[in-house]
C-alpha positions as CSV (number, residue, x, y, z in Angstrom):
1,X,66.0,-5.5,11.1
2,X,66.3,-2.7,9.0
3,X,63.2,-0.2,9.1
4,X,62.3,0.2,5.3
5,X,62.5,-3.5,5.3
6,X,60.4,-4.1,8.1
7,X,57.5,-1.0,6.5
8,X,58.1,-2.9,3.3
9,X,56.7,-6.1,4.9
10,X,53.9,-3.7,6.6
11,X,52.7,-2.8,3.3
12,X,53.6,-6.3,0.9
13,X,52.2,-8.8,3.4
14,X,48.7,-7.9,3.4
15,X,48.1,-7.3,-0.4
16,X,50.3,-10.5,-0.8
17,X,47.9,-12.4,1.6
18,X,44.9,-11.1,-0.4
19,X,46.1,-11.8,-3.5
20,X,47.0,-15.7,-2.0
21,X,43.1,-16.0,-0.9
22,X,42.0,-15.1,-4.2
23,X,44.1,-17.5,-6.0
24,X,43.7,-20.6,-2.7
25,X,39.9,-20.0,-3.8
26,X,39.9,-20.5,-7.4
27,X,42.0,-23.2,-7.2
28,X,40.4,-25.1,-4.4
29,X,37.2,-24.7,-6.6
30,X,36.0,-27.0,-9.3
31,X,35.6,-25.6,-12.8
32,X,31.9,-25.4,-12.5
33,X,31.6,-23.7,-9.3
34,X,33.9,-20.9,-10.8
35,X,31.8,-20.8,-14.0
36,X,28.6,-20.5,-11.8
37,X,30.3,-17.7,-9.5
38,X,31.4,-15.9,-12.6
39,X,27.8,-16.5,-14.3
40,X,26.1,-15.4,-11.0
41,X,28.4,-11.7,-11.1
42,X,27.9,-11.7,-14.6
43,X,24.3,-12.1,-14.5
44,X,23.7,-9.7,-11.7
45,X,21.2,-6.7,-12.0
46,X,23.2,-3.5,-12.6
47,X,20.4,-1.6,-11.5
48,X,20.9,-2.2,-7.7
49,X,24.5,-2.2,-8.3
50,X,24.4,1.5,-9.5
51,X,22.0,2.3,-6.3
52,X,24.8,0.9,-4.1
53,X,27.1,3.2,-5.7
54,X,25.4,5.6,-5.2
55,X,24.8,5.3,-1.8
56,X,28.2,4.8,-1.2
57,X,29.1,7.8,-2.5
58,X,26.6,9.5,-0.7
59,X,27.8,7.9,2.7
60,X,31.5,9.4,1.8
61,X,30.3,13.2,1.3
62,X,27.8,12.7,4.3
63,X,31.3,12.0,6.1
64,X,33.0,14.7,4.8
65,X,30.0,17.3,5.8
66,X,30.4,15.9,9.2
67,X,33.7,16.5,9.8
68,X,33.2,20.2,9.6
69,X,31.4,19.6,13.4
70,X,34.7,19.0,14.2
71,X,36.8,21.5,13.0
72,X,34.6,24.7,13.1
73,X,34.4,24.6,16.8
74,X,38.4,25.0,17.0
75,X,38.0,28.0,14.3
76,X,39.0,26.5,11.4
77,X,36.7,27.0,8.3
78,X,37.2,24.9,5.6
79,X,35.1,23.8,1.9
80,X,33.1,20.8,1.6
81,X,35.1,20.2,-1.7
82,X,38.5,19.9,0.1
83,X,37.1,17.9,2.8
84,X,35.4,15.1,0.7
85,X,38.9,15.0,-1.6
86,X,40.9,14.2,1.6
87,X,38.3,11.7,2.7
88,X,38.4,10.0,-1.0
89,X,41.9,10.1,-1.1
90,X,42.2,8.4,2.4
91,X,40.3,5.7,1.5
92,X,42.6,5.3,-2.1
93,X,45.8,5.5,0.2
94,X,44.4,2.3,2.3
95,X,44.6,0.4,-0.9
96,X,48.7,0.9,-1.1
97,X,49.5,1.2,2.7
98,X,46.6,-0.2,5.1
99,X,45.5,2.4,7.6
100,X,47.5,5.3,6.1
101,X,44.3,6.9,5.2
102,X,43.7,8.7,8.5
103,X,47.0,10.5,8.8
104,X,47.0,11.4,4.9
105,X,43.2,13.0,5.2
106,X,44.7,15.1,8.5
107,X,47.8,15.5,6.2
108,X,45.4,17.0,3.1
109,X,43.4,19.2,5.1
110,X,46.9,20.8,6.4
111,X,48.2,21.3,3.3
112,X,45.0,22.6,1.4
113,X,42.9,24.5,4.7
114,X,45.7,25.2,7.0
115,X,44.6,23.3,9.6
116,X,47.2,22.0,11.4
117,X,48.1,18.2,11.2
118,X,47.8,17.2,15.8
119,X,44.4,19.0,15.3
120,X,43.1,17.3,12.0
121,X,44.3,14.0,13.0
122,X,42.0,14.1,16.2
123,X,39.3,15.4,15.0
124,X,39.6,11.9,12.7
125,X,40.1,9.7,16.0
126,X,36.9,11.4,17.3
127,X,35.0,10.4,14.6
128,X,36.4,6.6,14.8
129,X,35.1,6.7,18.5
130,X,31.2,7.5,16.9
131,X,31.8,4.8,14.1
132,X,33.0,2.2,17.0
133,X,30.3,2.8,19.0
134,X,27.8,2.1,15.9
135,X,30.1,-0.9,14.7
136,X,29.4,-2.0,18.3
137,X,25.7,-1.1,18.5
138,X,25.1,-3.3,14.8
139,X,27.0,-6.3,16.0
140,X,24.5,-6.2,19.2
141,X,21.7,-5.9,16.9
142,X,22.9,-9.1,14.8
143,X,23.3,-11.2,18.0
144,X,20.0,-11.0,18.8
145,X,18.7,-11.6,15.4
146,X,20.7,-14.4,14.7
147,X,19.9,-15.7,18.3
148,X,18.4,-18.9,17.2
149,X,21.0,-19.7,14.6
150,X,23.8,-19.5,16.6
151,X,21.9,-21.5,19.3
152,X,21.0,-24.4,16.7
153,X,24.9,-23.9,15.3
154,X,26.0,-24.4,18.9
155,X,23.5,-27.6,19.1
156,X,24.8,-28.9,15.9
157,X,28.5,-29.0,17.3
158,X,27.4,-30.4,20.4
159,X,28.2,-26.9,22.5
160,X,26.1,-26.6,25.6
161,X,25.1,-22.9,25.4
162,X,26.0,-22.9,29.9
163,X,29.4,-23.8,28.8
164,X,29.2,-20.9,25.7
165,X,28.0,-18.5,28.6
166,X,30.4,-19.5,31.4
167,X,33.2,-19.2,29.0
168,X,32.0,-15.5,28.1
169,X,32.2,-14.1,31.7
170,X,35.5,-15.9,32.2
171,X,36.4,-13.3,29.2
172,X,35.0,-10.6,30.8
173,X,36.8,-11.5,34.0
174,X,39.8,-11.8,32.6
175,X,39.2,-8.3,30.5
176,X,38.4,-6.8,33.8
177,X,41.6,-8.0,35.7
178,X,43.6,-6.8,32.8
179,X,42.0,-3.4,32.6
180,X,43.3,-3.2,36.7
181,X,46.6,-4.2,35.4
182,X,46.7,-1.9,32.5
183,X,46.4,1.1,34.9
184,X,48.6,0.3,37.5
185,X,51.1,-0.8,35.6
186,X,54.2,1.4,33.9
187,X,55.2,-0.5,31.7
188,X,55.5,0.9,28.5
189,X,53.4,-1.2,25.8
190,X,50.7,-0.5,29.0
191,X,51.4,3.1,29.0
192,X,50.5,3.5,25.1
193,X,47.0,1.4,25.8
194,X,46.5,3.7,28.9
195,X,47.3,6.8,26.2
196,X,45.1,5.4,23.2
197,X,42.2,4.8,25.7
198,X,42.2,8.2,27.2
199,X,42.3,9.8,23.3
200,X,39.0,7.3,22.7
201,X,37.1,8.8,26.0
202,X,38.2,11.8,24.8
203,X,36.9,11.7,21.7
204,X,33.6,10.4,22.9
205,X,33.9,13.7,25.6
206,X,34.6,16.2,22.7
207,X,31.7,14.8,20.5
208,X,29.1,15.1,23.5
209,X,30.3,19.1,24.4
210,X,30.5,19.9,20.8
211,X,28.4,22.7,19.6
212,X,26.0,20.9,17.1
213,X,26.8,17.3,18.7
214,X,23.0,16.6,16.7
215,X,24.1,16.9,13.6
216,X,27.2,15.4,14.0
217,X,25.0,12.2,15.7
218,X,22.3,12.2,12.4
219,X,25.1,12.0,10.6
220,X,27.2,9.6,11.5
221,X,23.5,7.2,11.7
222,X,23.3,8.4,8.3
223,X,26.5,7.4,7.0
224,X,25.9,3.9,8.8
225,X,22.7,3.3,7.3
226,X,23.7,4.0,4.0
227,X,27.0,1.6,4.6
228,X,24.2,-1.1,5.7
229,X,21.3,0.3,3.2
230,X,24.4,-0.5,0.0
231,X,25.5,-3.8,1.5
232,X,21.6,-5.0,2.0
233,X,20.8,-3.7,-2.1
234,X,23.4,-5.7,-3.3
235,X,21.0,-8.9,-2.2
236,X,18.4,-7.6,-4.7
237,X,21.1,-7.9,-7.8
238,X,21.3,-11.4,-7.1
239,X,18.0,-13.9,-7.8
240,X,19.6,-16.6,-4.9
241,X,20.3,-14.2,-2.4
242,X,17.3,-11.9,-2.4
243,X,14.9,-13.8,-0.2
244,X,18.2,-13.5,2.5
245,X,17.0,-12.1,5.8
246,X,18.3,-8.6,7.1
247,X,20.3,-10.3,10.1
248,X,22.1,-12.8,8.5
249,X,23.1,-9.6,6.0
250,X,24.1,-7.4,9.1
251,X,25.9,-10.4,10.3
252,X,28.0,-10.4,7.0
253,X,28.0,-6.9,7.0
254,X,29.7,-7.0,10.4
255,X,32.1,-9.4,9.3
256,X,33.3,-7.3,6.0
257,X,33.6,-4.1,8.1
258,X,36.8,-6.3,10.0
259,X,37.7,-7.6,7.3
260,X,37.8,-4.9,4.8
261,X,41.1,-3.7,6.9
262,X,42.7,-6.8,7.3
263,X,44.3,-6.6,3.6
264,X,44.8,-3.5,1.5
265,X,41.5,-2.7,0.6
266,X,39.9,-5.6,1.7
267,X,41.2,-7.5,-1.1
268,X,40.4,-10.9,-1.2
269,X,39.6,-11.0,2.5
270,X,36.2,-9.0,2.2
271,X,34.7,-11.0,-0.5
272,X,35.6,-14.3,0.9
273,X,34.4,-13.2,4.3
274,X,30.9,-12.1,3.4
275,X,30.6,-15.1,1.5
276,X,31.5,-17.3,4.2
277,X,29.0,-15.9,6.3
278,X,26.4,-16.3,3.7
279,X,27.5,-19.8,3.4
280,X,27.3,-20.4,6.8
281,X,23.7,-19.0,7.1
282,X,22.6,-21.3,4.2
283,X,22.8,-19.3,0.9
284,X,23.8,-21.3,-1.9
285,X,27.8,-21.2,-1.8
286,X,28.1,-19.6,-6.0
287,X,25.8,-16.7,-5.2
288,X,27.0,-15.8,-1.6
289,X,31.0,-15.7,-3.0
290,X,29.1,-13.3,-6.2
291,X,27.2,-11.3,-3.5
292,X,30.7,-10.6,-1.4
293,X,32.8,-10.0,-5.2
294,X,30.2,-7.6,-6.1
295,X,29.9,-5.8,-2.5
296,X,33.3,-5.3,-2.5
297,X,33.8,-4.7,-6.2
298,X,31.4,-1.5,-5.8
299,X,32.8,-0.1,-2.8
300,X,36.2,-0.2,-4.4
301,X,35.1,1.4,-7.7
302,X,33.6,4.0,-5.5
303,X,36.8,4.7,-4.0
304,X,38.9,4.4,-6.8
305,X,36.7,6.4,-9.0
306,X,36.4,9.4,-6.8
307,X,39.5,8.9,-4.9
308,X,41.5,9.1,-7.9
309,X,39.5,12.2,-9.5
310,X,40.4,14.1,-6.0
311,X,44.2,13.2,-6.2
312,X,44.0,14.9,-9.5
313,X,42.0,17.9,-8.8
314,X,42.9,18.6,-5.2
315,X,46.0,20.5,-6.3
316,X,44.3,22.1,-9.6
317,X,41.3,23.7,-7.4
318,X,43.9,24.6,-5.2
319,X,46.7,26.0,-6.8
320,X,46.1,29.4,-5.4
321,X,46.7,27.9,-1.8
């Protein structure tokens, strides 16, 4: 199959799929229940919606600072300036080509700081390694929150929690006995999960032997909290949702944060899934869809606000470079 046919579907598939959710969802709606979503968006409180903003923002240039922990330790100075435009404009590039954003940012900072493209690119899987280990530390935090729902879930569909459990270490087994096949084996898909795991412990290793490994670690909590503080505000905007409990919003949360990536930009995926999860948990079905339009709708301005403003005045600022 030819190759800019095959990248073509890459990048149309996803936004198509999107784009199909949003429209499967309107249409498998009654005319009310879209005039109540669109009331409930409508009728939110812009306050909190500007304070999401906000934080978002903030979370972005708290991301950029802490990339500089990174970099400065393999002698490469750089300005905050350049380093929040090539994070903004890695998060606009996801919107036309999913996950392009990580090799664009590395691409920017080469360009504008001269830092070469294999070191700027790792320095960005490092940093994924401390966001995964978060991502993984919240989802820990939501099961056992959510204990009791899940339990009275698994009650309501007749699914004896022994079974739940024996099926879980079966998993784990079976992880475990393809780990021991991963590393013996030479096979090549094998030998690019061997490579990709040894880049993730070495990302962790790097992060722990880095110079000012405590800032880098306040910061990347910071940047998580404010992801989590902006998600949780959104609740406020909306009367229905803002008696919700924090762990069934960290377990939507959760949820967006896979999903965001499963389309470009999250489109129609993200909104849906948050609003599923609310759903699920009990929130009344027009005001959890609003709650996971507006979440999404304020990241994405966010992005396309500022990512926009750096495409434009990364060169300009830098035309001396």
């Amino acid at each position: 199959m030819n190759k800019k046919f095959i990248k073509f579907l890459k990048i149309s598939i996803p936004l198509f799929l999107g784009i199909f959710l949003i429209w499967y969802s309107l249409k498998s709606s009654t005319q009310e229940e879209r005039e109540n979503l669109w009331q409930s968006i409508v009728d939110a409180n812009k306050f909190w919606i500007f304070v999401s903003f906000l934080l978002g923002a903030t979370s972005h240039f708290s991301r950029a600072y802490r990339w500089k922990f990174m970099l400065e330790p393999m002698g490469y100075k750089s300005s905050q300036a350049n380093r929040f435009m090539a994070v903004m404009v890695a998060y606009l590039a996801n919107f036309g080509i999913p996950r392009s954003g990580e090799v664009l940012r590395a691409v920017t900072l080469s360009t504008y700081e001269n830092v070469p493209f294999e070191k700027g690119f790792g320095t960005i899987i490092s940093e994924r390694v401390a966001d995964l280990l978060i991502l993984m530390l919240i989802i820990g935090v939501v099961v056992i929150l959510q204990t009791d729902d899940l339990l009275i879930y698994l009650n309501d569909q007749n699914i004896k929690p022994l079974n739940t459990l024996l099926i879980f270490l079966g998993l784990v087994g079976v992880i475990i006995i393809g780990i021991n096949i991963v590393k013996r084996s030479n096979w090549l898909p094998f030998q690019k999960i061997k490579k990709l795991a040894k880049g993730l412990l070495e990302g962790m290793k790097s992060i722990l032997s880095m110079k000012q490994k405590w800032a880098f670690i306040f910061h990347t909590i910071f940047i998580w909290s404010m992801y989590l503080i902006m998600f949780f505000i959104i609740k406020l905007s909306i009367p229905e949702t803002a008696g919700t409990s924090a762990g069934i919003i960290m377990a939507a949360f959760v949820v967006g944060s896979f999903a965001v990536s499963a389309t470009n930009g999250g489109i129609g995926v993200y909104p849906l899934a948050v609003g599923g999860v609310l759903t699920f948990f009990g929130v009344q079905e027009h005001a959890a869809e609003a709650f996971g339009w507006i979440s999404w709708a304020t990241q994405t301005f966010v992005v396309l606000l500022f990512g926009g403003l750096s495409f434009i005045l990364l060169p300009l600022l830098n035309n001396k470079k």
